[in-house]
Structures are given as C-alpha cells and as structure tokens.
SEMARGU-744218 format. One record per atom (N, C-alpha, C): residue number from 1; atom name; x, y, z. Coordinates in Angstrom, 1 decimal. Layout:
SITE_num_atomo_east_north_up
SITE_NUM_CA_X_Y_Z .
...
***
This chain:
SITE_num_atomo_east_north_up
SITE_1_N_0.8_-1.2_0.0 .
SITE_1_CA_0.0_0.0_0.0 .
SITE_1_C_0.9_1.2_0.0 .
SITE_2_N_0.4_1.8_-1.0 .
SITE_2_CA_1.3_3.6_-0.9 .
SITE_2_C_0.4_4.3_-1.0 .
SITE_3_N_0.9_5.8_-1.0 .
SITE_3_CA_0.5_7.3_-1.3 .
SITE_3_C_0.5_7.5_-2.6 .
SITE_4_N_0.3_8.3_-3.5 .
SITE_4_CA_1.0_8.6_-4.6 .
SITE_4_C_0.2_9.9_-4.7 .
SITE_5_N_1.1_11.2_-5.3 .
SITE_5_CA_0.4_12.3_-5.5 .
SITE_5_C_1.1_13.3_-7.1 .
SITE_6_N_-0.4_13.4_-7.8 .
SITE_6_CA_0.1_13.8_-9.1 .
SITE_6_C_-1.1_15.3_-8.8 .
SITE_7_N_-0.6_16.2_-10.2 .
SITE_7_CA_-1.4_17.5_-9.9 .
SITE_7_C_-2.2_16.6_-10.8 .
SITE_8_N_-3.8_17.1_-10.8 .
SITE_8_CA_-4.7_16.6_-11.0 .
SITE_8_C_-4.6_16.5_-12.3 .
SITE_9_N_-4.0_17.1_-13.3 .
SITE_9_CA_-4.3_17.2_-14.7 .
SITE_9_C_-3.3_15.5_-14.8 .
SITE_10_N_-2.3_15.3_-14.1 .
SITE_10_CA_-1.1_14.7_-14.3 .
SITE_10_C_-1.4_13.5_-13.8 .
SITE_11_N_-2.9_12.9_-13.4 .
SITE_11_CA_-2.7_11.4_-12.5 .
SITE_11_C_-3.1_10.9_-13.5 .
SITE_12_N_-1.7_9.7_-13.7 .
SITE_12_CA_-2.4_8.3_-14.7 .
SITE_12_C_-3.7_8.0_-15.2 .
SITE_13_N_-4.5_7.7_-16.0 .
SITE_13_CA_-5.7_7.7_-16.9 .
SITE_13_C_-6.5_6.7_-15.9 .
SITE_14_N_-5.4_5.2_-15.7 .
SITE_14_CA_-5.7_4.4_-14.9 .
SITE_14_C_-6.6_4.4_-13.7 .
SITE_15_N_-5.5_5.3_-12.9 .
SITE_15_CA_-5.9_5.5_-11.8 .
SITE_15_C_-7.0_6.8_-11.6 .
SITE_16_N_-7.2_7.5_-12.7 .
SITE_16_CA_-8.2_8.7_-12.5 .
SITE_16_C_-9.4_8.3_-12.4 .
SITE_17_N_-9.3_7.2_-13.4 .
SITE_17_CA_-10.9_6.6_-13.7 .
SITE_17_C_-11.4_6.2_-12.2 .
SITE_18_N_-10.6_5.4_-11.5 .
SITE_18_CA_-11.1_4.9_-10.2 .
SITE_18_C_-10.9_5.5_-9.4 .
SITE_19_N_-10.4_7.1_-9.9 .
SITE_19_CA_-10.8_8.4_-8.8 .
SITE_19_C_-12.3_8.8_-8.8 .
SITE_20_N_-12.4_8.7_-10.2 .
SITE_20_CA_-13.5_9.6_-10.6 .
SITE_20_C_-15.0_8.4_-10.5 .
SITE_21_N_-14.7_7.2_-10.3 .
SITE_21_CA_-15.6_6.6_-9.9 .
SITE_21_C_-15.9_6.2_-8.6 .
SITE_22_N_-14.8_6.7_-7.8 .
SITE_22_CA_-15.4_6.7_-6.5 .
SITE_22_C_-16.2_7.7_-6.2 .
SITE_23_N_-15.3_9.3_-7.1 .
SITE_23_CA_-15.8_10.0_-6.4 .
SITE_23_C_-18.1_9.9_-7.1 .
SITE_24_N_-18.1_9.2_-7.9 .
SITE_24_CA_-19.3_9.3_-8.5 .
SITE_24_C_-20.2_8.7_-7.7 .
SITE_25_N_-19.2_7.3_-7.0 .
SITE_25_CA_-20.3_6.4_-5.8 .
SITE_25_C_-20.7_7.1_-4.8 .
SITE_26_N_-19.8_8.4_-4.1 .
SITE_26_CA_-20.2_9.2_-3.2 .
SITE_26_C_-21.2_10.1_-3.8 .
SITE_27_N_-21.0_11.0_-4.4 .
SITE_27_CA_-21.9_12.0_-5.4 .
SITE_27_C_-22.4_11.7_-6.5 .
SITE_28_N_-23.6_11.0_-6.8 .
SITE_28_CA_-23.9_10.8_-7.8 .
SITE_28_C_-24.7_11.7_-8.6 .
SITE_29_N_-24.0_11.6_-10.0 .
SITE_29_CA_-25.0_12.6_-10.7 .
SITE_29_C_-25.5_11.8_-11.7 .
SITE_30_N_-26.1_12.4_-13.2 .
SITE_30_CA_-26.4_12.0_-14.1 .
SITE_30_C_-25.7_11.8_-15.0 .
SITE_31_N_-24.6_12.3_-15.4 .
SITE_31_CA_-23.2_12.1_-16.3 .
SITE_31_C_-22.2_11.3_-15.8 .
SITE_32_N_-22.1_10.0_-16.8 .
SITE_32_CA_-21.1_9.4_-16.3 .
SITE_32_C_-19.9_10.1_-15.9 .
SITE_33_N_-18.9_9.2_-15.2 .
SITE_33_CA_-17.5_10.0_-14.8 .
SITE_33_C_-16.6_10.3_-16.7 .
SITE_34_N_-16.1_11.4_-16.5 .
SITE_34_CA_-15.5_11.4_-17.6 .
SITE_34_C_-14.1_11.6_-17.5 .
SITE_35_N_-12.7_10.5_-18.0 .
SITE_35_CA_-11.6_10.8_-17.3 .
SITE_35_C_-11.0_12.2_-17.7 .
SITE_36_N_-11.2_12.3_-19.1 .
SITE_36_CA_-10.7_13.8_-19.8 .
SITE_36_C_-11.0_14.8_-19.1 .
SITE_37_N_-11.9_15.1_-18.2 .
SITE_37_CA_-12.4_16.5_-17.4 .
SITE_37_C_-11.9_16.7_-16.2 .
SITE_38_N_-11.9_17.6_-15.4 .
SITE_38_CA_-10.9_17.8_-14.3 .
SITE_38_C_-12.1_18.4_-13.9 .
SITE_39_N_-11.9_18.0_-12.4 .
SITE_39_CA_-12.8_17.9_-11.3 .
SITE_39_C_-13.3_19.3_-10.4 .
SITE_40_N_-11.9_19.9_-10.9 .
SITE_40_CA_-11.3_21.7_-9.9 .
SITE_40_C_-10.8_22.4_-10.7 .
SITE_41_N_-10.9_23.7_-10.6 .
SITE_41_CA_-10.3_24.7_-10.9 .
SITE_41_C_-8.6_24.8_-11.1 .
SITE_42_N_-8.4_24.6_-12.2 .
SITE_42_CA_-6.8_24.8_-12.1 .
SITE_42_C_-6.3_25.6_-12.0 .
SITE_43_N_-6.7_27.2_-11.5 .
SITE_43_CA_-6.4_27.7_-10.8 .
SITE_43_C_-5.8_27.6_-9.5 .
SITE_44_N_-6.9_27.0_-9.0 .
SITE_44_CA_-6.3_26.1_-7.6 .
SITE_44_C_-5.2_25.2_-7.5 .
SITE_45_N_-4.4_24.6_-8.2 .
SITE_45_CA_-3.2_24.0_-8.4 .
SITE_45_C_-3.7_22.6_-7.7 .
SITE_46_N_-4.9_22.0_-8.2 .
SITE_46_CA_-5.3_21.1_-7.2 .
SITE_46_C_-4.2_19.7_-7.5 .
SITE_47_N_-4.4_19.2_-6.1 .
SITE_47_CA_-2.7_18.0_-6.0 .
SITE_47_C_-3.5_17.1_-5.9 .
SITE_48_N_-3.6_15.8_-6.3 .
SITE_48_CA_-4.4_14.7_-6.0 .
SITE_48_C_-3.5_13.4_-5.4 .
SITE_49_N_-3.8_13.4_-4.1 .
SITE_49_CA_-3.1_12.3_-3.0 .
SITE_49_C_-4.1_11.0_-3.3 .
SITE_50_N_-3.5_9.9_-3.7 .
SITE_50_CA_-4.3_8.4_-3.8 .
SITE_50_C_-3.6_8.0_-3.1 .
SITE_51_N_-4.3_6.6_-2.0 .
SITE_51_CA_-3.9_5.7_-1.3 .
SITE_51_C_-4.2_4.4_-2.3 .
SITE_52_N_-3.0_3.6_-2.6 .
SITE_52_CA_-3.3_2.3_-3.6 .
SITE_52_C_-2.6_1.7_-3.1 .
SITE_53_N_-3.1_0.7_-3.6 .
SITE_53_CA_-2.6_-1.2_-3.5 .
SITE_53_C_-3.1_-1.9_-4.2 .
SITE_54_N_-2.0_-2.5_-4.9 .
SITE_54_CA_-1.9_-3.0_-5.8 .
SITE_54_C_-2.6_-2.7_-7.4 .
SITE_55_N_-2.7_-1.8_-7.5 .
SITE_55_CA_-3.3_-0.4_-8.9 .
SITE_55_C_-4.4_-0.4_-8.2 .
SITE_56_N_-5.2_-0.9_-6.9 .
SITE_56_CA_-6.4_-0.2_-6.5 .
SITE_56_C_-6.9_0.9_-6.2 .
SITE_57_N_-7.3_1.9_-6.2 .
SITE_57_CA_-7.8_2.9_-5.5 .
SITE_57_C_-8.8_2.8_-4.2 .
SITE_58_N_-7.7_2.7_-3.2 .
SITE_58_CA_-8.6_2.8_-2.2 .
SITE_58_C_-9.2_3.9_-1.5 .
SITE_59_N_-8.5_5.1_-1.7 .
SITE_59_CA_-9.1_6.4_-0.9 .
SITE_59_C_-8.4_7.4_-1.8 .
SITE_60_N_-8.8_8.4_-2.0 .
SITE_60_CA_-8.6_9.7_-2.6 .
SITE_60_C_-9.0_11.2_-2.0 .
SITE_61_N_-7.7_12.0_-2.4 .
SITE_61_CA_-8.3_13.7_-1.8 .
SITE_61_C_-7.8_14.3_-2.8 .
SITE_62_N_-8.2_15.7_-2.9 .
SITE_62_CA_-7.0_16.4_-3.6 .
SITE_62_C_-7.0_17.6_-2.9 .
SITE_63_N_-6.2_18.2_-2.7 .
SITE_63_CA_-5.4_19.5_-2.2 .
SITE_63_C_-5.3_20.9_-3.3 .
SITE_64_N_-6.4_21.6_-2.5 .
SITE_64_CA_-6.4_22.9_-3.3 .
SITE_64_C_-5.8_23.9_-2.9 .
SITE_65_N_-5.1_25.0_-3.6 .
SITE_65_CA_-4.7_26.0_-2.8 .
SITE_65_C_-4.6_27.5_-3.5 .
SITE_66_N_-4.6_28.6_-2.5 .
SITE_66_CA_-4.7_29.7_-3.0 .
SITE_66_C_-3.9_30.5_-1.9 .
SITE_67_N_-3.8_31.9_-2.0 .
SITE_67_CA_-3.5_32.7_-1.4 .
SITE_67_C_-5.1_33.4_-0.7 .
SITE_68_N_-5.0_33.5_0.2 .
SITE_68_CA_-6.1_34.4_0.8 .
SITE_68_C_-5.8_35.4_1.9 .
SITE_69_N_-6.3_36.7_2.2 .
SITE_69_CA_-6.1_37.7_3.0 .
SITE_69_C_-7.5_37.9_4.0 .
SITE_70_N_-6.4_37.9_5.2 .
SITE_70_CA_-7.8_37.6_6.2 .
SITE_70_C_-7.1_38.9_7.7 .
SITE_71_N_-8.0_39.3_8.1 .
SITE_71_CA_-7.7_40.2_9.1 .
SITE_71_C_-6.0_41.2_8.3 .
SITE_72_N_-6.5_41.6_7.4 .
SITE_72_CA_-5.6_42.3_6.8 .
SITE_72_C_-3.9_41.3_7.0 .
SITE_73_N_-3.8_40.3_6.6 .
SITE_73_CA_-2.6_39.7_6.3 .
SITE_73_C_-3.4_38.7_5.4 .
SITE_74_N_-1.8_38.3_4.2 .
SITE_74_CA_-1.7_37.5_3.4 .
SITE_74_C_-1.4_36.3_4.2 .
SITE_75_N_-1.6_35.1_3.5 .
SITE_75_CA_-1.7_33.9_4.0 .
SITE_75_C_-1.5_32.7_2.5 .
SITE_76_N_-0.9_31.7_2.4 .
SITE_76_CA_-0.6_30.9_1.3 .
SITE_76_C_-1.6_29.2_2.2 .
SITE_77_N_-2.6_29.8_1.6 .
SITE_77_CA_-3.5_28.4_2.2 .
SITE_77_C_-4.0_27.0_1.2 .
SITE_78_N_-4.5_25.8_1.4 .
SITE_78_CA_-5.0_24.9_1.2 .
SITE_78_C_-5.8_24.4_1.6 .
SITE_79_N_-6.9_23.4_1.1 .
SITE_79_CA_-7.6_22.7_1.7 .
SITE_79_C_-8.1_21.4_1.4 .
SITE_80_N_-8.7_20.5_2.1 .
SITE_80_CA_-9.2_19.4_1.6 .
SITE_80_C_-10.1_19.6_0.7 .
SITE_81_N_-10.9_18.7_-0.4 .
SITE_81_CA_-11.6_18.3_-1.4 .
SITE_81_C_-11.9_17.1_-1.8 .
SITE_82_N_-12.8_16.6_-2.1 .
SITE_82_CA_-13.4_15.7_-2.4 .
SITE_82_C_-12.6_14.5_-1.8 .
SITE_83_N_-12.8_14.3_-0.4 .
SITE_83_CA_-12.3_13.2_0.3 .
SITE_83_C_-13.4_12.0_0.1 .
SITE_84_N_-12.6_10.6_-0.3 .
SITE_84_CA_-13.4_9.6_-0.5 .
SITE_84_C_-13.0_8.2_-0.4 .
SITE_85_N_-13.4_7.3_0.4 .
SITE_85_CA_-12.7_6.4_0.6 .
SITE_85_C_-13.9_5.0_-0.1 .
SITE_86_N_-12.9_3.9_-1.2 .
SITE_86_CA_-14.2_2.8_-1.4 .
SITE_86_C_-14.6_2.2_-0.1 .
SITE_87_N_-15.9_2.1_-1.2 .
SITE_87_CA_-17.0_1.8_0.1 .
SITE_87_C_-16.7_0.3_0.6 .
SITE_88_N_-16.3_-0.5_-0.1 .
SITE_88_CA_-15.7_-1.9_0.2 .
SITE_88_C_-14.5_-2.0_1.6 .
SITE_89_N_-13.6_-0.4_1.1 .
SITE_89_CA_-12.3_-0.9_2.0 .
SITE_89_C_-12.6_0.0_3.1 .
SITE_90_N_-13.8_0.9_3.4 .
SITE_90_CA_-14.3_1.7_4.9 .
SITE_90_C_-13.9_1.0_6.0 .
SITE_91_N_-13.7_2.2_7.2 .
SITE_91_CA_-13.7_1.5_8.2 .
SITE_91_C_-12.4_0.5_8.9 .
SITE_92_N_-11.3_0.6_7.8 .
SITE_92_CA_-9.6_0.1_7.8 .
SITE_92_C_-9.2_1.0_8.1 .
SITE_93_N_-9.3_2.8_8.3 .
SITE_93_CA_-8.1_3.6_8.5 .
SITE_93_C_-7.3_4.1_7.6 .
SITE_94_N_-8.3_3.8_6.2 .
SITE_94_CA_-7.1_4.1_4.9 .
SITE_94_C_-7.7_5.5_4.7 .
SITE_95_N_-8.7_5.8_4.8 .
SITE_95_CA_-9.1_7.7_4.5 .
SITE_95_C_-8.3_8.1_5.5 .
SITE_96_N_-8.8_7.7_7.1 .
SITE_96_CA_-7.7_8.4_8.2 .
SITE_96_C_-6.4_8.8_7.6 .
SITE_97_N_-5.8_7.6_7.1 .
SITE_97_CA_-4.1_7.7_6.9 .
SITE_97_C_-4.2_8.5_5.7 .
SITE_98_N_-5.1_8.9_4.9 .
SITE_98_CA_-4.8_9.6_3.8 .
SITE_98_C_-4.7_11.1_4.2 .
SITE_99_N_-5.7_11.1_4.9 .
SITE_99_CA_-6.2_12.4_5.4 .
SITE_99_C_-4.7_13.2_6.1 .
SITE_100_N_-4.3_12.3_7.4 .
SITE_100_CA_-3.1_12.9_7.6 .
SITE_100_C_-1.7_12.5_7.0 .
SITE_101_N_-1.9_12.2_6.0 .
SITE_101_CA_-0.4_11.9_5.3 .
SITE_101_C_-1.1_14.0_4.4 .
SITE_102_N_-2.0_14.0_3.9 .
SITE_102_CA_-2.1_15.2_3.3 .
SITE_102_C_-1.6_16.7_4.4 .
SITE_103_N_-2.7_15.9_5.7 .
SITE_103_CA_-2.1_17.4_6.6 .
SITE_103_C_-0.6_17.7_6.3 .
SITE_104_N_0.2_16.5_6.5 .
SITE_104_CA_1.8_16.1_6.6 .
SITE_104_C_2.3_17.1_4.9 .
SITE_105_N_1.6_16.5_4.7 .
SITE_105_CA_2.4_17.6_2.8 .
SITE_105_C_2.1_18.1_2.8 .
SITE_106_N_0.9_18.7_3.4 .
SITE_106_CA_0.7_20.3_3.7 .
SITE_106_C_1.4_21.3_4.5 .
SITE_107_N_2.1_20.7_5.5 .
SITE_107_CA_2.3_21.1_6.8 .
SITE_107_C_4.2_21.6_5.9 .
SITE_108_N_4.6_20.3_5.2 .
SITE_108_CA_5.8_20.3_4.8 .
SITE_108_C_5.7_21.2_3.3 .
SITE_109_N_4.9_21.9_2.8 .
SITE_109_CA_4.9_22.9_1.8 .
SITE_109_C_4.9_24.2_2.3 .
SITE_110_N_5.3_25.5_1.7 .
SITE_110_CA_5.4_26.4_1.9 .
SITE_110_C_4.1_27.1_2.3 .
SITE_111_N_2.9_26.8_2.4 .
SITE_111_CA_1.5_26.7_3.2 .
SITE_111_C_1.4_27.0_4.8 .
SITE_112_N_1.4_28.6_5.3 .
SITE_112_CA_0.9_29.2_6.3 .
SITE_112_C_-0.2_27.9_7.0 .
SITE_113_N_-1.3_28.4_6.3 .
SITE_113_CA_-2.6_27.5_6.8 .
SITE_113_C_-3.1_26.7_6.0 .
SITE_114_N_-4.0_24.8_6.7 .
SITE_114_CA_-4.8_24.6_5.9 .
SITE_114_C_-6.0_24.5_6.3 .
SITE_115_N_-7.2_24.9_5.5 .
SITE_115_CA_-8.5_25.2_6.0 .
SITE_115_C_-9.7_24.5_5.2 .
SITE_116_N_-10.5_23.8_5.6 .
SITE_116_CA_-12.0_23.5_4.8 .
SITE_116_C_-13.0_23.4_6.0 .
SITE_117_N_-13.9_22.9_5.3 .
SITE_117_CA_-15.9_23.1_5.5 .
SITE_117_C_-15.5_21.2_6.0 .
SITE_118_N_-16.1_20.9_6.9 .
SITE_118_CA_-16.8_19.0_6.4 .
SITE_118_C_-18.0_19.1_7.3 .
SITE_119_N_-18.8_18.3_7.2 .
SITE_119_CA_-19.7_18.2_7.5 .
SITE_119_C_-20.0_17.9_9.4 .
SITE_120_N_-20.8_18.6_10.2 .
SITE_120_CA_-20.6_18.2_11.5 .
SITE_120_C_-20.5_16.8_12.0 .
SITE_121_N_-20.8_15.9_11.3 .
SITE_121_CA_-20.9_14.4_12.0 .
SITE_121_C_-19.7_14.1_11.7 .
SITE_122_N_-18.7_14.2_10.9 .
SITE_122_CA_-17.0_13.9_10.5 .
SITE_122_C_-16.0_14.6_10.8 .
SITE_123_N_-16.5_15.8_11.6 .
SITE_123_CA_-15.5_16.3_13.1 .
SITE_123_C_-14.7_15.8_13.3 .
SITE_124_N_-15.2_14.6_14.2 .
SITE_124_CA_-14.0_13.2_14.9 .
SITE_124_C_-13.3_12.7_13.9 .
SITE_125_N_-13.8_12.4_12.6 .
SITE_125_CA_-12.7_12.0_11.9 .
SITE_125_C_-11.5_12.5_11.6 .
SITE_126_N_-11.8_13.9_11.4 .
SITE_126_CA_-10.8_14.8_10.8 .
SITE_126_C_-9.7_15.3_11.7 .
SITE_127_N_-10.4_15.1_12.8 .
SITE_127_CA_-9.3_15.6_14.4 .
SITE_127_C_-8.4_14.4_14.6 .
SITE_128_N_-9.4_12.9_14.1 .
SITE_128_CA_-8.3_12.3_14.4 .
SITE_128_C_-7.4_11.6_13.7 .
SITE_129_N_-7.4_12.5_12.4 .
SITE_129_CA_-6.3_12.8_11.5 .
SITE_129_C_-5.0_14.0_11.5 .
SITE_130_N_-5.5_14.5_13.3 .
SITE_130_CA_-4.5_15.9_13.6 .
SITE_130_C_-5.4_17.2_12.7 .
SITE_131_N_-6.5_17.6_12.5 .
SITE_131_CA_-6.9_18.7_12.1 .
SITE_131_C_-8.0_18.9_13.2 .
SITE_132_N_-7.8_20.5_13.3 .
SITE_132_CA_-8.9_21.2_14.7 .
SITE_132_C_-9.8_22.0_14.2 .
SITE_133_N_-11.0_22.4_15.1 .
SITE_133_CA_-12.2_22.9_14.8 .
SITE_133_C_-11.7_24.4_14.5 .
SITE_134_N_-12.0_25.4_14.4 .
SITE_134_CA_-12.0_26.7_14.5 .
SITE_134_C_-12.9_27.2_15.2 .
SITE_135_N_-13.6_27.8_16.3 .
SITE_135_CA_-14.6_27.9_16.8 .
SITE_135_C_-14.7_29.0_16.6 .
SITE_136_N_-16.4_29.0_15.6 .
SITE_136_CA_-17.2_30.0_15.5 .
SITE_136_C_-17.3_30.8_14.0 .
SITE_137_N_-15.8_30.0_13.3 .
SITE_137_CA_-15.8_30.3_11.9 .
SITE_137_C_-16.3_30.0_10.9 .
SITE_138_N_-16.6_30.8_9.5 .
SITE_138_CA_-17.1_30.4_8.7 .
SITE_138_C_-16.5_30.7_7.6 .
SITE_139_N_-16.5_29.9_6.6 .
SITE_139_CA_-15.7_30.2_5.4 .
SITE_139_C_-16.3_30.5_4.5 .
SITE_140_N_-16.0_31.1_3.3 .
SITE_140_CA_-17.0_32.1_3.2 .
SITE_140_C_-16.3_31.8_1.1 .
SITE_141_N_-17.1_31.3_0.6 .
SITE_141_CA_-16.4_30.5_-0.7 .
SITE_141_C_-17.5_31.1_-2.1 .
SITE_142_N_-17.5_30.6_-3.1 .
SITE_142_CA_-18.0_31.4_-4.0 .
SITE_142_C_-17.2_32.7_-4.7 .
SITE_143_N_-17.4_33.6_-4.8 .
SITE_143_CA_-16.6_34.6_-5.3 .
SITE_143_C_-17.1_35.7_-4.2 .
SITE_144_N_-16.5_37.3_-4.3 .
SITE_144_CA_-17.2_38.0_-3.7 .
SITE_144_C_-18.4_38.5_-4.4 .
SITE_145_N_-18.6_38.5_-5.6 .
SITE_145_CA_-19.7_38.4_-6.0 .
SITE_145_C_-21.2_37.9_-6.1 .
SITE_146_N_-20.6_36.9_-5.7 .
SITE_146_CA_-21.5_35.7_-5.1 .
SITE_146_C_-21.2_34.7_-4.4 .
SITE_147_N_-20.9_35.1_-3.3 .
SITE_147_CA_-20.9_34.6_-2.0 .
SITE_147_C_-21.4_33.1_-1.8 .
SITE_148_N_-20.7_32.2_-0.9 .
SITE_148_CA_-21.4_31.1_-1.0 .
SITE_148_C_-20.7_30.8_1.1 .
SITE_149_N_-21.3_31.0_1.6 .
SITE_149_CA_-21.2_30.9_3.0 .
SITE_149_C_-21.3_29.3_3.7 .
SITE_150_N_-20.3_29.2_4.2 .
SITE_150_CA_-20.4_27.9_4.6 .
SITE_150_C_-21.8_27.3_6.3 .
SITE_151_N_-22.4_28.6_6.1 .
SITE_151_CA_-23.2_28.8_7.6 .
SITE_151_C_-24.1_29.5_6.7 .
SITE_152_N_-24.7_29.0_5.7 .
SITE_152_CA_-26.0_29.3_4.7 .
SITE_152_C_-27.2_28.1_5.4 .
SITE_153_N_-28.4_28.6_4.9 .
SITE_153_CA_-29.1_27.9_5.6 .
SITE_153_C_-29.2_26.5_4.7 .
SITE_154_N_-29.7_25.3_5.7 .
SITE_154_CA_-29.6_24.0_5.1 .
SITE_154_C_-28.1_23.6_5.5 .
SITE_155_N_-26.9_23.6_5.6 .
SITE_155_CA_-25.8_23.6_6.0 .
SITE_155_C_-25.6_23.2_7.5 .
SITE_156_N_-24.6_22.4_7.8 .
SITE_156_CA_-24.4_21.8_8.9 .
SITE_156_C_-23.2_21.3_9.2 .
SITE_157_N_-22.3_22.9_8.6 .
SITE_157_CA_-20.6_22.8_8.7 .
SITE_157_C_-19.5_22.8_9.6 .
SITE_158_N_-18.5_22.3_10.2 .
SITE_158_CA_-17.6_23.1_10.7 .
SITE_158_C_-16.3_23.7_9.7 .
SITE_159_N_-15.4_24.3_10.6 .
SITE_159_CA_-14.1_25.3_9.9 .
SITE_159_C_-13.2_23.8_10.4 .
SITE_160_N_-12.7_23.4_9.6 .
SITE_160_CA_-11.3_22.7_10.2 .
SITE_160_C_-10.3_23.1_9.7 .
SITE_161_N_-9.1_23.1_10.5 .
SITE_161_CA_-7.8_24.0_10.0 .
SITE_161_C_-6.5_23.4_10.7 .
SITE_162_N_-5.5_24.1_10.5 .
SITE_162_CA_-4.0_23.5_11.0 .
SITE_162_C_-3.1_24.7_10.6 .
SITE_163_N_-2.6_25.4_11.4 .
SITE_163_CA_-1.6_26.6_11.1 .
SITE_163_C_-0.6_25.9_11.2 .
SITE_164_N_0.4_26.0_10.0 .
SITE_164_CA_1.5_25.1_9.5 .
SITE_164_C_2.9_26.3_9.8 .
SITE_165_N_2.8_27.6_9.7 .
SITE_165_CA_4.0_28.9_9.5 .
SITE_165_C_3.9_29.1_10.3 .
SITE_166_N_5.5_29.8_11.2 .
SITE_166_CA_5.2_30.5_12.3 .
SITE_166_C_3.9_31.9_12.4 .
SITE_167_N_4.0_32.0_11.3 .
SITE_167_CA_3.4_32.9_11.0 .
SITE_167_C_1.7_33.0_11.3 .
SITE_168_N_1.1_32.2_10.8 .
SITE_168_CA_0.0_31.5_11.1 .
SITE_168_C_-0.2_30.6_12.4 .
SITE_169_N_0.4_30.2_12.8 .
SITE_169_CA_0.5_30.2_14.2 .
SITE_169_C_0.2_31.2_15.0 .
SITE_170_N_1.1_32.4_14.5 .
SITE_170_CA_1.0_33.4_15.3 .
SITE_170_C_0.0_34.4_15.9 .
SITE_171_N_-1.2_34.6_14.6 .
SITE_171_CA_-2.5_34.6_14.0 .
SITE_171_C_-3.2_34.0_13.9 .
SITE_172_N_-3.5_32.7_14.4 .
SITE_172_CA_-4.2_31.9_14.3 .
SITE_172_C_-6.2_32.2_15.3 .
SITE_173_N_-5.7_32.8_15.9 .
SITE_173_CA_-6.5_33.5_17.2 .
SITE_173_C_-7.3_34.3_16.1 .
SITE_174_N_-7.1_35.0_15.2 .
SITE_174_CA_-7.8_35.6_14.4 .
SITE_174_C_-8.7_35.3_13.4 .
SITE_175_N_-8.8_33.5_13.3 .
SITE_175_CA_-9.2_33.1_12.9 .
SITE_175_C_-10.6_32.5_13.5 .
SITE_176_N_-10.8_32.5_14.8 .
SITE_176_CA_-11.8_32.6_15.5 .
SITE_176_C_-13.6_33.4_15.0 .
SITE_177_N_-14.2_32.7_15.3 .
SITE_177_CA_-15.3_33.8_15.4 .
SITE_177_C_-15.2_34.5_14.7 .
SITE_178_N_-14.8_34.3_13.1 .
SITE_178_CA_-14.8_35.0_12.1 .
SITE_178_C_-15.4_34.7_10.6 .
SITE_179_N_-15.6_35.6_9.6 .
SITE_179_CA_-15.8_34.8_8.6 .
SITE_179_C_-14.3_35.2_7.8 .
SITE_180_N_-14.1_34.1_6.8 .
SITE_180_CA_-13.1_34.3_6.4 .
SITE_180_C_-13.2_34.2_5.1 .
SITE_181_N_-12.8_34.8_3.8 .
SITE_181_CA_-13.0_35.1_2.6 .
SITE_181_C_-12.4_34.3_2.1 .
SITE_182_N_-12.6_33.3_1.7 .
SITE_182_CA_-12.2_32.2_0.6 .
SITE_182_C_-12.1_32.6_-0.4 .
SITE_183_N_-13.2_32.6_-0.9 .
SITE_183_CA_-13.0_32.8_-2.5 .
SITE_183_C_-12.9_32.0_-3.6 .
SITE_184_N_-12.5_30.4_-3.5 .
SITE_184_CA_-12.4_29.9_-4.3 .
SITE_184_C_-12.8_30.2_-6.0 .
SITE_185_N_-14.0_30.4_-5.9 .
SITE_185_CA_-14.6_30.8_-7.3 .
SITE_185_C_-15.6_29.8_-7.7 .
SITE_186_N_-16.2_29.9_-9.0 .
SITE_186_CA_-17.6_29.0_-9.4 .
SITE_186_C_-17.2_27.7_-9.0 .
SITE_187_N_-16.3_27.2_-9.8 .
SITE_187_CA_-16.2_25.7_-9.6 .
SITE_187_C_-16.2_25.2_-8.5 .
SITE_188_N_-15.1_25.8_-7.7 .
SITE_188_CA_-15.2_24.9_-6.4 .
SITE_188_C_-15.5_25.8_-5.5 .
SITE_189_N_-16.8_25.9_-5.2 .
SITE_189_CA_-17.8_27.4_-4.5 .
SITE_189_C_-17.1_27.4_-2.9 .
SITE_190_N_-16.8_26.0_-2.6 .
SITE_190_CA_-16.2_25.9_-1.1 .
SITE_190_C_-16.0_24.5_-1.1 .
SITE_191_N_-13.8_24.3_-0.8 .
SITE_191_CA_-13.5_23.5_-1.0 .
SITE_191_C_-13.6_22.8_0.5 .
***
C-alpha cells in the first residue's frame, strides 16, 4: 500500500478513472465520470493524494490551494476536497491515513494554513487525523460576487484547520469567530 500524489491534470488515466468513480459512488450525478475533465479549478493547483494497493484505489483527496487575505494579512492556504474512501475498503483507516499523510504535505509545503468546511458528524474523523475545529468560523467561498457561506441555511458545517508557518500560528486566534473570505470561485464554490 502507498501514497502517490500527481497535480490533477497529471494522475495516470488508470488510476483517474477509479478516482473519478469513486468520487461518483459518493456524489452521484447523471453524467457518467468522464476521465478527460478535471474535477477543480486549475487555478487552484489542485494535487491529487491516492492511497493504492496494488493499482487499487482505495481512498482519494485532492489539495487545493490559494493565497487568501484575512484580518488584513496574506496567507498561502490549502484545503481538503473531495475526500473519498471505497466503500468496500471503509472503516480500515485508509481515508484516516490519507487524510493525515495530506495534513503532513501540507504542513511540509510552503502553506501558512490549511483550511475547509466538512460536515458536523466527521469532526472526529478529521481531528483524528491531527486537524482542529476553528470555533465559530465560517468560510466564506463562492466569489465576492456571489458569496457562498459555509453557515447558509440547510448547511451543517464546521471550519477545520492547521496553522503550519510561524506565521500563522501566530494569528491563528484571528481566525476565530470570524468569517473568512475564501473565494475559491464558481467551480469549487467551497472547497
């Protein structure tokens, strides 16, 4: 069993397919998975971390990232996306171990902070992958234009995060009890 991480444009055809079909078993839509299309904004420089064995795909994320300015300082941030582990191999510890093998290449990239939305009942999972709550935050995704609030109604989010720079560390308290301007953009309205 390994890691392997390609920028999303860049992961084997192979292995995309049984990215893109997991990610289809979690979210299903009406369009098959198509491997030629990319999932994120390439803007985002999205990184795609697979956990395999033996050419399987057993869990997948990808890592998005941007610069964002929050309480008047710059910040070089990232975040989780489309975390998914097959439904066959659940419940082994291989999303966990994905999860924080990414905090870990996050932590070891030039990345102040990393920040996302998950859902309130997968709290505990994500803490016990080494990522913490933010209390009282909201991320705040979409464009400024059109806003896409992670604390919109119907929504049932928390902030998870990890200050990786001294720097962000240092500020981290600012991140509290705040909304914070993401931004992502259309595609990925909040990663």
């Amino acid at each position: 069993m390994q890691i392997v991480s390609y920028p999303e444009a860049d992961t084997p055809s192979e292995l995309r397919g049984q990215v893109l079909a997991l990610q289809h078993e979690a979210w299903p839509s009406d369009d098959p998975p198509d491997v030629s299309a990319l999932t994120h904004d390439p803007a985002l420089r999205p990184l795609s971390m697979l956990l395999v064995e033996d050419g399987t795909v057993l869990a997948a994320l990808d890592i998005l990232s941007k610069e964002i300015v929050h309480a008047g300082r710059r910040y070089a941030s990232g975040g989780l996306s489309t975390v998914v582990t097959c439904r066959q191999a659940r419940g082994q510890g291989h999303g966990r171990r994905l999860v924080a093998a990414a905090r870990e290449a996050m932590a070891a990239s030039d990345m102040d902070l990393g920040l996302f939305t998950c859902d309130r009942p997968l709290q505990g999972f994500y803490e016990s992958a080494g990522w913490r709550v933010i209390p009282g935050a909201v991320l705040v995704g979409g464009t400024s234009l059109s806003p896409f609030p992670s604390d919109r109604p119907g929504f049932d989010k928390v902030t998870m995060a990890d200050f990786f720079s001294a720097e962000g560390r240092r500020h981290q308290s600012s991140f509290h009890d705040s909304r914070i301007e993401l931004y992502p953009g259309e595609i990925d309205k909040l990663w």
